[in-house]
N, C-alpha and C positions, 0 to 999 in steps of 0.2 A: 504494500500500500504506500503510496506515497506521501508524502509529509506535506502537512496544511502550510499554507504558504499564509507569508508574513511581512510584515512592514517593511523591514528591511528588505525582504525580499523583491517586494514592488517596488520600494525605492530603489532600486538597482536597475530594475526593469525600464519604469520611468530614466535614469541618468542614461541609461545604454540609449532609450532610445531619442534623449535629445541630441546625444550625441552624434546620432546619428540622421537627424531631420531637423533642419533648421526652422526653430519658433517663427522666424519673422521673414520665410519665405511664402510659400503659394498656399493660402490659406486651405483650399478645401482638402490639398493633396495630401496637409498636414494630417486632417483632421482624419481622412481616409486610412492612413497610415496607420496611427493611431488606436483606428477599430481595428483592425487587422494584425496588428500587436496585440490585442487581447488587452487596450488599456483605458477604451470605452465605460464599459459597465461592468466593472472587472468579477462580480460576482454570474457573470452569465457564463454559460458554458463555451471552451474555447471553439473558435470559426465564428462564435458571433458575436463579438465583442468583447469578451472575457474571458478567464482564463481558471473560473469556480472556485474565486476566491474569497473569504466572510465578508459581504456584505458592508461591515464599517469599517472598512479600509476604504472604501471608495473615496472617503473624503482626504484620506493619504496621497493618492492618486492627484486628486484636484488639484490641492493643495499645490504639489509639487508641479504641476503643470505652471497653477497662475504664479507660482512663483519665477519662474522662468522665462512668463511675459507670451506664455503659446497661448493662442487662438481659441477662444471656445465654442461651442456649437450654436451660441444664443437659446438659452434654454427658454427662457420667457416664451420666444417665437413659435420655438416645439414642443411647449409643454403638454399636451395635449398626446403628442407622438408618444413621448419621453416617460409620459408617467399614467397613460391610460391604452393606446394600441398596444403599446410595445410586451409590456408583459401580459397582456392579453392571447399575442400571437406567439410569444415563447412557450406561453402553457398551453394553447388549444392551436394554434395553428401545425401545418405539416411542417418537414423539413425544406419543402420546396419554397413556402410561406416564409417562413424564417430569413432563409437564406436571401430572398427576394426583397423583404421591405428593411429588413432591421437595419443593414447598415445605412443605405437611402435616409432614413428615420432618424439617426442618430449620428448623421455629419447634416443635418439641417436642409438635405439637397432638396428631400420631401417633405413639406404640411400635412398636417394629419388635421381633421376635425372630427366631431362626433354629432352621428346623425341619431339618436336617441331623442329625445324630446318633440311633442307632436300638441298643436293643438287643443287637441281634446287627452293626451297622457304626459302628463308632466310628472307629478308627484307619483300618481299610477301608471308608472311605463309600462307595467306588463300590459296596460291596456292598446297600447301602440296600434293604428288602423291601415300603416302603409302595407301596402301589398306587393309578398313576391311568387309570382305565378311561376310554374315550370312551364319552359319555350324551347322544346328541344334539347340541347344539350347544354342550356343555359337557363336565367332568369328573368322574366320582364317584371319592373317595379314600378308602382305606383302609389305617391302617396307626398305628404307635406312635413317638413322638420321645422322647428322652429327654436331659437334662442342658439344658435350653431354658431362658436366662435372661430374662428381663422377659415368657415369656406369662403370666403373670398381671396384667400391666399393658399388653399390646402390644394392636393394634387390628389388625396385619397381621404375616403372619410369612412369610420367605421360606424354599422350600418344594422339595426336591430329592426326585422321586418317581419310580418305574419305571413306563413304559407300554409298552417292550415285554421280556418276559422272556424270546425268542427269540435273542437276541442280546447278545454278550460283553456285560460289566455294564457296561463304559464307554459302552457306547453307545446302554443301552435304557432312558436317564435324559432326564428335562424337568423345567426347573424354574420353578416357580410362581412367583404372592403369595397367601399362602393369607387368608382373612379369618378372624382367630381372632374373631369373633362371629357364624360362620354354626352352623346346626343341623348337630349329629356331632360339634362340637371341643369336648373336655374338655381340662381343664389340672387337674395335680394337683399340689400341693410336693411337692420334697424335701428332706427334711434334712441339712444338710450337721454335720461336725464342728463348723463356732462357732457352730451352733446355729439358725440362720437357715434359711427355707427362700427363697433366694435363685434356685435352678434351679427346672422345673420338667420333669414328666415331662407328657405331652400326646397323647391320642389321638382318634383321628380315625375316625370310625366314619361311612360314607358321606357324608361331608363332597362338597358341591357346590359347583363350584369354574366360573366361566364360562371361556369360553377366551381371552376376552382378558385374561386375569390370567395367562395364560403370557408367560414372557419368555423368545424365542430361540424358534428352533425344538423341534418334538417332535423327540426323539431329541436334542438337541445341549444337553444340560443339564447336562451332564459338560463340556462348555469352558463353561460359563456360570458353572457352580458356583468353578470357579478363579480368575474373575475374583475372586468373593468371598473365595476362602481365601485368595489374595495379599494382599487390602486387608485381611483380621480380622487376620493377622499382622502388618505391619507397626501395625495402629491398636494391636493389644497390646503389640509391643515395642518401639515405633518412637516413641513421644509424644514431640512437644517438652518440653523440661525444662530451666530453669536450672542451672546448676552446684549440687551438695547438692540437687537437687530430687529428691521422691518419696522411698522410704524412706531410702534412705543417708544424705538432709537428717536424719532423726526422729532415725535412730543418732547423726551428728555430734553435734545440739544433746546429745542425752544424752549423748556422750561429753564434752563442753564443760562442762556445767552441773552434772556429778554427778562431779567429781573425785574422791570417794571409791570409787566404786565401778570405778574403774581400775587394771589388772593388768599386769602386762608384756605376756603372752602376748596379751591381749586388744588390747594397745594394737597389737600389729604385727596381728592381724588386722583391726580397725579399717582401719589406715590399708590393707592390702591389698585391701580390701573399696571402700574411695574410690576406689581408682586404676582396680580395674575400674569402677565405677561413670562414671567420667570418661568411660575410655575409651569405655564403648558409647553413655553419652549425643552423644560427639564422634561416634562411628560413625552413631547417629541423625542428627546432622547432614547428615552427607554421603548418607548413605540418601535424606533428604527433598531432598536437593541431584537426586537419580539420578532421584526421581518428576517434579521440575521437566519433567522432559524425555520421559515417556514413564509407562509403567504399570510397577505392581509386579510385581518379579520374584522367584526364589527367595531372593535376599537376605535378603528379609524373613523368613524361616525360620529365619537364622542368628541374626537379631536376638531374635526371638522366642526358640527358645534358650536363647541368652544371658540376656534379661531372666530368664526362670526362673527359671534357677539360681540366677542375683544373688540376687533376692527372696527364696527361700530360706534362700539362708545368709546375707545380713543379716538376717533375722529371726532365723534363727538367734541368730546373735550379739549381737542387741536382748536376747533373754529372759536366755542365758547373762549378760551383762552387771547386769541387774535382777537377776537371782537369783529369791531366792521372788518379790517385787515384782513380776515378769518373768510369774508362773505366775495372777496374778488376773487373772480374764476378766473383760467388763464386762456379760454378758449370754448366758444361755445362752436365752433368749426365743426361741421361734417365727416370729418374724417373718418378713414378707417384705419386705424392703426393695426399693425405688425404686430405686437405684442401690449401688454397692460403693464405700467410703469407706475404703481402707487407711490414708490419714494421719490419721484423725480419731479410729480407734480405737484399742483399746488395744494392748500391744505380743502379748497371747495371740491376739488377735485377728488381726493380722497373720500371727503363726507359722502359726496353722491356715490363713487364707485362702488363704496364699501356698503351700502345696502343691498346689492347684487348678492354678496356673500351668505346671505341666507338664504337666495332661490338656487342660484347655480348650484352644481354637485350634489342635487337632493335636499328639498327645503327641510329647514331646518325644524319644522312639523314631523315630518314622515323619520327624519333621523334620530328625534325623541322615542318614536315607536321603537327603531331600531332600536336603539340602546335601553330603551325599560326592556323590549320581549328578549333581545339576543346578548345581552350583557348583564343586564339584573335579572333575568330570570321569572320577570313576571309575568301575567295572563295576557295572553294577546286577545288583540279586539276582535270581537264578533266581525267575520264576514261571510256575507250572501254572494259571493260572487268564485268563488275560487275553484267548485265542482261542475259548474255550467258551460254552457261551450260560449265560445268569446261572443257568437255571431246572434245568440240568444240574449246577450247583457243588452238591460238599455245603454244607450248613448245621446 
């Protein structure tokens, strides 16, 4: 058997290999390189980007990269790829799947978005109404997404569709990789409050889909899809983070640097606002300690949660703090941004974004269920609808 590898070990790995690819030459070639040395996601299996090593060493890895001044993938851009297809397709897709998207995925070449959310199933996705018909030796899709961040910049979106609507709704789901550049997929903004049109709404008008762009079996897309929801939550509440990092960092320097604009009342929420902030980033800790060893579980819904509310109300207390100052936006512009940048903008800009954080990733209604039935262990709610065939539920 061979010997777990080790810090030292990667850091060896990493030195050989800047030695041998220079940081500050051809960005993608680096970054190609890189996977292919197994120094990507160094806990995946090696050939695709890693070399099945524990988990919390990756940030060894980083580490040593940013210090060196090498190039990174833009995670913000791919996060989406990064922290919800990707382990998705290493645990349910083929070897041909694997081989095909991951690296794409994770030197930033491809956008990934997620086509889950639908007008009438949001909170209740298994209710989801898009339709994918068998067309021969492929799929025809029909149907509308909506709240879909980076399709207007993704190249594949992964893609939870009903093929048989005979049977209860858990069970008559398969879930795709849809190619957002085939004929039938439209992407449309939306505007959000800071003005951005950062989501988008996306439909699918007999969109053709082959079938080896299914991952898992037909019918079995409903356990496929939770692979995902486990990984999108913990990636949204679970970041690693220095101490002060992320917004509670923003509030401290402003509470540090703007002594006039400090109050009593403010000051003790301040500080009660840090200490949660501690606590869940130490909880992040131990969370990514619990993935070392296995896949994500409901935990990460607690986290997630969590993170919410935090954001929230330190924004909250960012603007109350600023006062008017607090109340200037830095753009109420159209755009569509590449990625979401909370530390970079202004503090209006936070307050609005940061109420997103309890629709996206499963509101944070449906995540309280989660966490009383599958973590404290109490009675789950009475439902009518779980033994019916989907095409029987009202809608």
């Amino acid at each position: 058997m061979a010997a777990p590898v080790t810090a030292d070990d990667l850091l060896a790995r990493v030195d050989g290999f800047l030695a041998a690819h220079d940081p500050a030459g051809d960005r993608l070639e680096f970054l190609r390189a890189r996977f292919d040395a197994g120094l990507a996601w160094v806990h995946y299996p090696v050939g695709l980007g890693g070399i099945g090593a524990p988990r919390v060493l990756q940030s060894v890895v980083d580490q040593r990269f940013a210090a060196a001044g090498a190039p990174d993938n833009r995670p913000r851009r791919i996060s989406i790829g990064l922290g919800m297809a990707a382990p998705t397709v290493l645990r349910h897709g083929t070897a041909a799947q694997r081989a095909r998207y991951l690296r794409p995925l994770w030197t930033g070449e491809e956008v990934w978005c997620q086509l889950f959310s639908e007008p009438g199933a949001g909170s209740d996705l298994a209710g989801v109404a898009t339709r994918a018909v068998r067309d021969g030796d492929g799929w025809l899709v029909d149907g509308q997404k909506v709240w879909t961040s980076m399709a207007h910049q993704a190249r594949w979106g992964i893609l939870l569709a009903r093929t048989d609507p005979a049977v209860p709704k858990h069970q008559g789901l398969t879930y795709f990789v849809c190619d957002m550049h085939a004929p039938g997929v439209e992407v449309r903004p939306l505007r959000q409050a800071t003005g951005e049109a950062e989501f988008n709404e996306v439909f699918l008008s007999g969109v053709r889909l082959a079938d080896e762009l299914r991952i898992g079996a037909v019918g079995e897309g409903w356990a496929v899809a939770r692979t995902t929801l486990m990984n999108e939550r913990v990636a949204i509440g679970g970041n690693a983070l220095p101490r002060e990092g992320g917004m509670i960092g923003v509030l401290a320097r402003t509470w540090r640097e703007r002594p006039e604009l400090r109050t009593p009342a403010l000051h003790d929420e301040v500080l009660r606002l840090w200490v949660r902030a501690e606590a869940l980033r130490l909880t992040g800790v131990r969370l990514r300690q619990q993935l070392a060893a296995g896949e994500p579980g409901p935990e990460g819904s607690a986290m997630k949660l969590a993170f919410a509310a935090l954001t929230q109300q330190i924004s909250g207390v960012e603007v109350e703090l600023l006062g008017a100052e607090g109340l200037r936006h830095d753009g109420w512009d159209a755009t569509r941004p590449e990625e979401v940048d909370l530390i970079g903008r202004g503090a209006t800009y936070r307050w609005l974004r940061a109420k997103g954080n309890s629709i996206e990733g499963g509101t944070s209604e449906i995540l309280r269920n989660i966490v009383a039935e599958r973590v404290l262990g109490l009675p789950a709610e009475p439902r009518t609808d779980t033994g019916a065939a989907w095409k029987d539920l009202p809608r």
